[in-house]
C-alpha positions in Angstrom: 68.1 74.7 59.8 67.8 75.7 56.2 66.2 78.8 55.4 64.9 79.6 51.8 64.6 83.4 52.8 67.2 85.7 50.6 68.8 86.2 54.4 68.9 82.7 55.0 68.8 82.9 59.0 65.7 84.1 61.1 65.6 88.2 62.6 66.5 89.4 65.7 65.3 91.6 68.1 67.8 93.7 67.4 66.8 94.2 63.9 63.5 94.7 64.5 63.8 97.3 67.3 66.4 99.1 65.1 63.5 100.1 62.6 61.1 101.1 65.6 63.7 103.2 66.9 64.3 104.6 64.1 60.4 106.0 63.8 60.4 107.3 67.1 63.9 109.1 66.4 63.8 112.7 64.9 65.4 111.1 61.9 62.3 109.0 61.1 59.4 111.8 61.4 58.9 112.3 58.1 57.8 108.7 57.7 53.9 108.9 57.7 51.7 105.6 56.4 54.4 103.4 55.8 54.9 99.6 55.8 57.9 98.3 56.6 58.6 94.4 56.1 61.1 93.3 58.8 61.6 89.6 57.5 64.9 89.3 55.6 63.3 89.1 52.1 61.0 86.0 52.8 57.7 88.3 51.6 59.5 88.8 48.0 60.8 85.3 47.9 57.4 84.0 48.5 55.9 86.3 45.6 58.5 86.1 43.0 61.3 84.1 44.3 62.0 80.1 45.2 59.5 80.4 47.9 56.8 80.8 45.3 54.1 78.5 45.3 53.5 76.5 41.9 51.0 77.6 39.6 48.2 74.8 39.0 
C-alpha cells in the first residue's frame, strides 16, 4: 500500500489506546477540552500538505 500520510503506514491499537490511557492516568488530569488527532499527520497533510485538494 502507499500511504500519502507524513507516517506513511496506518495506526494501531496500540497507539491509540496509549493516548486514552494516558487521560485516564494521573498524569493526564490536567487535560480538560482537548482534541487529540490520533492519525499519523494525515489531518495536516490533507490541509496544508500533498494530500491537499487542488484549488479550482
Amino acid at each position: 500500500m502507499n500511504f500519502l500520510s507524513p507516517a506513511r503506514r496506518p495506526g494501531t491499537a496500540d497507539e491509540v489506546a496509549n493516548v486514552a490511557e494516558l487521560l485516564m492516568m494521573p498524569q493526564g488530569a490536567f487535560i480538560t477540552g482537548s482534541d487529540f488527532l490520533i492519525d499519523g499527520g494525515a489531518t495536516a497533510a490533507y490541509f496544508y500538505g500533498p494530500l491537499k485538494p487542488a484549488e479550482r
